[in-house]
C-alpha positions as a printed NumPy array, in Angstrom:
array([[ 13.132,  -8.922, -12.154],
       [ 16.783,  -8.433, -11.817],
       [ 19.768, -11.326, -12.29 ],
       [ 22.047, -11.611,  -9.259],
       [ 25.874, -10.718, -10.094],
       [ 26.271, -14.641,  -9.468],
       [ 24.654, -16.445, -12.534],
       [ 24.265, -19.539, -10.112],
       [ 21.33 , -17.611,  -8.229],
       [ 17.777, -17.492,  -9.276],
       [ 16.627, -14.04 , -10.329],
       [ 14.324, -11.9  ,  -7.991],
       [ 12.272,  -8.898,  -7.695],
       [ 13.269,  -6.108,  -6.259],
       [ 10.419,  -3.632,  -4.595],
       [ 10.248,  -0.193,  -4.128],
       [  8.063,   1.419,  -1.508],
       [  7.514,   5.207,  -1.052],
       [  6.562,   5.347,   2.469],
       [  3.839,   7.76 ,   3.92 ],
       [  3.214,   7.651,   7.579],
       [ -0.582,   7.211,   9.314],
       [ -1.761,  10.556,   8.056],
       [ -0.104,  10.401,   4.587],
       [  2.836,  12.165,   4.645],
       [  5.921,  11.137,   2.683],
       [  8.879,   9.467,   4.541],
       [ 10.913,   7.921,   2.392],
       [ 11.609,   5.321,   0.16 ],
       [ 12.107,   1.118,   1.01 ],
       [ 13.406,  -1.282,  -1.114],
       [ 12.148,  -4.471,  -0.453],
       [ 13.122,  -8.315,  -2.204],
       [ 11.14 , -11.054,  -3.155],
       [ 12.671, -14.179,  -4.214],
       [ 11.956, -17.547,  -5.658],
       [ 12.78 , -20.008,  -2.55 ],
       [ 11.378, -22.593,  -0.991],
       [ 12.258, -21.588,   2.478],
       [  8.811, -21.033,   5.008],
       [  9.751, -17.187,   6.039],
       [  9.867, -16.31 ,   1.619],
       [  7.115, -18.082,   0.714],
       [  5.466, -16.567,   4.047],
       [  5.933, -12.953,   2.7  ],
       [  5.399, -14.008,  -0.818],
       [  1.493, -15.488,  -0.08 ],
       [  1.228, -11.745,   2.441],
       [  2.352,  -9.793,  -0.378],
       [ -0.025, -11.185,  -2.681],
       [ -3.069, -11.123,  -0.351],
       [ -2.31 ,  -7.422,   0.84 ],
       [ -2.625,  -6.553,  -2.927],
       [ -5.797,  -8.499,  -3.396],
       [ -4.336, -10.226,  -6.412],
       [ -6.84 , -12.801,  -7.691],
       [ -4.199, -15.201,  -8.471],
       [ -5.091, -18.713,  -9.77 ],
       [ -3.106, -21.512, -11.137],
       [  0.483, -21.254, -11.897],
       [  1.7  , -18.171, -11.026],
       [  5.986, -16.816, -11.29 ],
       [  7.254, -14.358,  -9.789],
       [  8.383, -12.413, -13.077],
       [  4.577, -12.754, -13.229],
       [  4.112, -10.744, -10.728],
       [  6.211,  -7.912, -11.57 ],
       [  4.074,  -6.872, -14.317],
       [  0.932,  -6.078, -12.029],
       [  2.201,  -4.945,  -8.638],
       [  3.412,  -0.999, -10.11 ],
       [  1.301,   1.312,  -8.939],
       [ -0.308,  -0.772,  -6.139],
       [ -0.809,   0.1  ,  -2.053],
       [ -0.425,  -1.64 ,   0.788],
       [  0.372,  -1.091,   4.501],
       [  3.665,  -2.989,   5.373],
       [  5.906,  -3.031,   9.02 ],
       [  8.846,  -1.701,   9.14 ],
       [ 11.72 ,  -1.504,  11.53 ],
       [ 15.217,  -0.269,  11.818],
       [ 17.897,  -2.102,  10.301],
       [ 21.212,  -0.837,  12.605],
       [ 23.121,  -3.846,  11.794],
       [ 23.859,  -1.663,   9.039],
       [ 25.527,   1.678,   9.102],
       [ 24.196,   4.043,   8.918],
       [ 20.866,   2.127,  10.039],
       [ 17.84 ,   1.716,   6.985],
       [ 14.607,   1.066,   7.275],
       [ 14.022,  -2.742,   6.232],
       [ 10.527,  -4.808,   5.62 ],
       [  9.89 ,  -6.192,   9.447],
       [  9.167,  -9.981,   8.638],
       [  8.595, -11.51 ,  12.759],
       [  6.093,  -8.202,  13.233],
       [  2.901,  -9.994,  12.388],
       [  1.573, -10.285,   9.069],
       [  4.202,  -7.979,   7.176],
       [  2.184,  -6.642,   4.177],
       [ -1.462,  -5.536,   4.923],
       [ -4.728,  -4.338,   2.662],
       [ -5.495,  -0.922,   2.364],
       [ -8.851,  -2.272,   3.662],
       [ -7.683,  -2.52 ,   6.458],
       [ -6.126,   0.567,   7.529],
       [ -9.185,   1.857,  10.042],
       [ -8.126,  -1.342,  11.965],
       [ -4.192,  -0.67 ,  11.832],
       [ -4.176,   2.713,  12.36 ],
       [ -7.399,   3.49 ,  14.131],
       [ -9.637,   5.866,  13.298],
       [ -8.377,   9.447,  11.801],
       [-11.483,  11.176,  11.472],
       [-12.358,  13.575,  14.182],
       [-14.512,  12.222,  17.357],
       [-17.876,  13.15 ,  16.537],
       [-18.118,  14.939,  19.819],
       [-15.219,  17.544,  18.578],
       [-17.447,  18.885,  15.633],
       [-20.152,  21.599,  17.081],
       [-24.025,  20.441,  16.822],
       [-24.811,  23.472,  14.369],
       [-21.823,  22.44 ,  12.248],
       [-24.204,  21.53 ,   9.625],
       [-27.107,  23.816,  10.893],
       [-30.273,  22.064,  12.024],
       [-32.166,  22.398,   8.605],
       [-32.095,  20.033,   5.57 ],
       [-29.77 ,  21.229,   2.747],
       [-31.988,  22.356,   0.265],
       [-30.909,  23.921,  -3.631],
       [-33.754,  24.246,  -5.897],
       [-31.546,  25.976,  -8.156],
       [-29.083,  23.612,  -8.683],
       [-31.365,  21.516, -10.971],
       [-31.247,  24.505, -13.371],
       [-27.619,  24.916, -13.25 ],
       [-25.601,  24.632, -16.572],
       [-24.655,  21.84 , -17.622],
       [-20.346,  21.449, -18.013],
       [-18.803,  19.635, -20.952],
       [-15.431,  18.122, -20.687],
       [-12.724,  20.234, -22.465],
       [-11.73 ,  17.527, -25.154],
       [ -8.934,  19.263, -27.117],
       [ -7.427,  16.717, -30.455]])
C-alpha cells in the first residue's frame, strides 16, 4: 500500500505486472493501481481482480488486505496503449471487456497453442504400446538433503 503525496487521499495499491505475450515470452513490465473508491469503474476492476485470482474472499475484506496475498499470483489482463502520454505506456485497458482474467481460462482467450493434431505424423508415437519391464527394477533416487 503506498500513501499519496497528499495526506487528504486514501492510500492505494500499486501493482506490478511482468508481461509475457500468448506464448510466454517476456514483454515488459505494467504498473497497475487499485484504489479504495466508491466509484462503479474501481469497484468494477476491484471485484475482476479478485475473481481472476480466484481469491476465496469472505466477509470484510481491505484493500491493504489484499496486498499481502496477491505477490506471486497470475492472471491474464488487457492492455492497450496509453499515447496520451509521451512517450506512449502500456496501461490496464478497463472498457475492453472483463479487464483481469483466470489463468483457467487462457485456452478460451488465446485459443489453442498446441499443435493441430493433424500436423504430428501417425507413427509419431509408433503403433505399439510403450512397454518397460525394466523400469520397475530401476534404482530407486533419494533426494540430496544436505544440513
Amino acid at each position: 500500500m503506498k500513501q499519496p503525496k497528499d495526506a487528504g487521499k486514501k492510500p492505494y495499491l500499486n501493482l506490478t505486472f511482468s508481461l509475457k505475450d500468448k506464448n510466454g515470452k517476456g514483454c515488459g513490465k505494467l504498473f497497475d493501481i487499485l484504489s479504495d473508491s466508491e466509484h462503479q469503474v474501481v469497484l468494477y476492476k476491484l471485484q475482476r481482480f479478485v475473481t481472476a485470482l480466484e481469491l476465496p474472499i469472505a466477509g470484510n475484506f481491505e484493500l491493504s488486505d489484499l496486498a499481502k496475498v496477491v505477490t506471486g499470483k497470475q492472471c491474464i489482463l488487457d492492455v492497450t496503449m496509453d499515447t496520451k502520454q509521451s512517450p506512449a505506456r502500456a496501461v490496464v485497458d478497463v472498457f475492453a471487456g472483463g479487464v483481469y482474467y483466470p489463468m483457467s481460462e487462457a485456452a478460451t482467450i488465446f485459443g489453442a497453442t498446441e499443435k493441430p493434431a493433424e500436423e504430428v505424423p501417425a507413427n509419431y508415437f509408433g503403433d505399439t504400446p510403450i512397454n518397460a519391464p525394466d523400469a520397475a527394477d530401476a534404482p530407486q533416487t533419494t533426494p540430496n538433503v544436505e544440513y
